[in-house]
C-alpha positions, 0 to 999 in steps of 0.5 A, spaced: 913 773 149 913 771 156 907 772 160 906 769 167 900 763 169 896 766 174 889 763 176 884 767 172 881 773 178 873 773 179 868 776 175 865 783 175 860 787 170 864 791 165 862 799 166 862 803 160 864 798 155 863 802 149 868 808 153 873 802 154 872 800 148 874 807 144 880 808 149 882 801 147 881 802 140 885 809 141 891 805 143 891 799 137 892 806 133 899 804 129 902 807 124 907 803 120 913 807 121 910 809 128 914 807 134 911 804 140 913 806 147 909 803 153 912 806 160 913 803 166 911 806 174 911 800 178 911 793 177 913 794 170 920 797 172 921 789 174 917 784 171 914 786 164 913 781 162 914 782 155 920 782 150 922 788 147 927 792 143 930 798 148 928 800 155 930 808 157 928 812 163 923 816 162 920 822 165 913 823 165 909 830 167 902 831 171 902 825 174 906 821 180 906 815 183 902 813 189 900 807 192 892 809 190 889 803 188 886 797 192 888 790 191 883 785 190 887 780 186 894 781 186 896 783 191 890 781 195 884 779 196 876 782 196 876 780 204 883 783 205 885 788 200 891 790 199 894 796 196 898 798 189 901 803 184 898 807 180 899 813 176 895 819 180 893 826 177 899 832 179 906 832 179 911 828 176 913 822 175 920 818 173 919 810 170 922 807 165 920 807 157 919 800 153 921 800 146 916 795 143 918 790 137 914 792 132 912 785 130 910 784 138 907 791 138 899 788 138 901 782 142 903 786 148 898 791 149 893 785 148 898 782 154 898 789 157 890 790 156 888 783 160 893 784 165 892 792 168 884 792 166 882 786 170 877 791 174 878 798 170 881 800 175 886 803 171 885 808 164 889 807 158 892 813 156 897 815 150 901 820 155 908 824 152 914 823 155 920 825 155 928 821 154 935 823 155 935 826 147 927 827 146 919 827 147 915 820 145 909 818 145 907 812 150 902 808 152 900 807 160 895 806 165 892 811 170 888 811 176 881 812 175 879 816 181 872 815 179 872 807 181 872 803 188 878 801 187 881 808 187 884 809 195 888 816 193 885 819 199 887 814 205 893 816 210 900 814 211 898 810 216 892 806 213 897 805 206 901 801 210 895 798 214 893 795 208 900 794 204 902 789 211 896 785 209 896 784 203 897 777 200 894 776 193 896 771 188 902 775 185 904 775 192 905 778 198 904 786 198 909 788 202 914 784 196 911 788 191 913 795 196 920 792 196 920 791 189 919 798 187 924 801 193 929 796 189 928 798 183 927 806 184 933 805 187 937 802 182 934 807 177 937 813 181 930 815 182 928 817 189 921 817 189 919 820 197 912 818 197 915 810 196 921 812 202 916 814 206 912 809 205 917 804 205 920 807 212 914 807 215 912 799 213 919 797 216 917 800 222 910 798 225 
C-alpha cells in the first residue's frame, strides 16, 4: 500500500475519545463476505493512497461537497489556514467508490483513519451509495460542524481569501482547488459550488 511521507502535524488534546473510538469500532466491522467500499469527494478522487480492486463513480444523497473546513496542516498552517473539502450536511454528492482488497481492507482504513482525523475534524460514517447497478454501503468522513475547524459559513469571498493563501505541507491550497476542478471535470461531474468557487480564485 502506497501512502505518502509527510512530517508528523502538531499535537492537540483528543475530545471524546470514547465517542471516536466507538465510530472507529463502528468501521472495523467486517464480515468475511462483506465487501468494503470507501467513497471519495476530494482529494481522494486523485490521490488515495492506497491500492484497491475497483474504483466507480458513486452518488452519495444528504450530503454535498463544500469548502467547509480550515487547513491547519495540509493545506496551511495555524498563522494562515487555508480551506479544504468535506462533506456537509443537505443535498447531493457525485464521488467516486473504492473497492478495497480484502486483505488490505484493515490496513487502509488505519491508513484512512490516520490521514483524515488528524484533528477530528471530520467523522467517520458508513453512508449508502448508490453505482450504476446498485446500493452500497461505504466508509467516508464527514464534517463536524461542531469543531473550530468547521468553516461552513464563510462567504464566497472569504473562501477564496483563504484558498489563495494557504500553503501547507501538502501544498499549496489553490493546487488542491485545481485538483478537484480537473478531476470533477474528468468525471463528467460539474459541481457548481467548486465552479464558482474556482472562477472566482482565478480571478482576485
Amino acid at each position: 500500500m502506497a501512502t505518502n511521507s509527510r512530517p508528523d502535524p502538531p499535537t492537540r488534546p483528543v475530545a471524546n475519545s470514547a465517542r471516536l473510538q466507538a465510530l472507529r469500532d463502528r468501521m472495523y466491522e467486517i464480515g468475511d463476505d462483506d465487501e468494503v467500499w470507501v467513497y471519495g469527494y476530494g482529494s481522494l478522487l486523485w490521490d488515495p493512497g492506497f491500492d484497491y480492486e475497483e474504483r466507480r463513480p458513486a452518488l452519495l444523497h444528504g450530503y454535498h461537497r463544500s469548502f467547509c473546513v480550515y487547513s491547519e496542516y495540509y493545506r496551511g498552517t495555524v498563522e494562515r489556514p487555508g480551506l479544504v473539502l468535506g462533506l456537509d450536511r443537505g443535498g447531493s454528492c457525485q464521488g467516486v467508490a473504492y473497492r478495497l482488497r480484502p486483505e488490505l481492507a484493515r490496513p487502509v482504513l488505519n491508513y484512512l483513519w490516520d490521514r483524515e482525523m488528524i484533528y477530528n475534524v471530520y467523522e467517520p460514517r458508513i453512508v449508502q451509495i448508490r453505482l450504476s447497478d446498485r446500493l452500497v454501503l461505504s466508509r467516508t468522513f464527514i464534517a463536524n460542524r461542531l469543531h473550530e475547524q468547521y468553516a461552513g459559513r464563510l462567504s464566497l469571498l472569504e473562501k477564496s481569501r483563504l484558498i489563495r493563501q494557504g500553503m501547507g505541507v501538502g501544498g499549496a491550497n489553490i493546487e488542491y482547488l485545481a485538483n478537484t476542478m480537473s478531476h470533477l471535470t474528468a468525471l463528467g461531474v460539474d459541481d457548481v459550488g467548486v465552479r464558482r468557487l474556482s472562477a472566482m480564485v482565478e480571478n482576485m
